[in-house]
Steps between C-alpha positions, in 0.01 A plus 500: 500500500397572146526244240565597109410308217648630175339354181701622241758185507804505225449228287748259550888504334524100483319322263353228743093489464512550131287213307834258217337525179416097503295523863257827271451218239460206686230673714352657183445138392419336756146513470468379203518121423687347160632854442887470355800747392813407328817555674845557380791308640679721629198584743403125545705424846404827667112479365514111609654640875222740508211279400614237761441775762185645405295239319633219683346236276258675290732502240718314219805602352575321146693498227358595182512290177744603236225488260292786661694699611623551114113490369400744816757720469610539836861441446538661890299258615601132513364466800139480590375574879120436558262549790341177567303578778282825563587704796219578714622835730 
């Protein structure tokens, strides 16, 4: 009985194993401690759902004062998500 192996495998037509944008920047941060990003609110709840599965407390989700986010000028961002503890992987 002969046994083949082919290695030249389709990629695959459904999108499952592809990295969400949030999980690329939640690991790209998680190493580093006190680092921060504005966030819109329209991609608060599904940042927030995302966060709570891969930094499972490492992190805080606030909102941003009035005040800076005028003097800033992140008018996107009224919403603040920080890394509060480092990630050691």
């Amino acid at each position: 009985m002969t046994i083949e192996f082919y290695t030249d495998i389709p990629a695959p037509v459904s999108k499952r194993g592809r990295k969400g944008k949030w999980k690329t920047l939640l690991e790209d941060m998680a190493p580093h401690a006190n680092a921060w990003i504005p966030i819109s609110p329209s991609d608060r709840a599904s940042l927030s759902r995302s966060a709570n599965i891969y930094m499972k407390g490492k992190y805080s989700l606030v909102k941003a004062d009035q005040e800076w986010v005028q003097e800033s000028g992140h008018e996107d961002g009224t919403y603040i998500l920080t890394i509060n503890k480092q990630d050691n992987q």
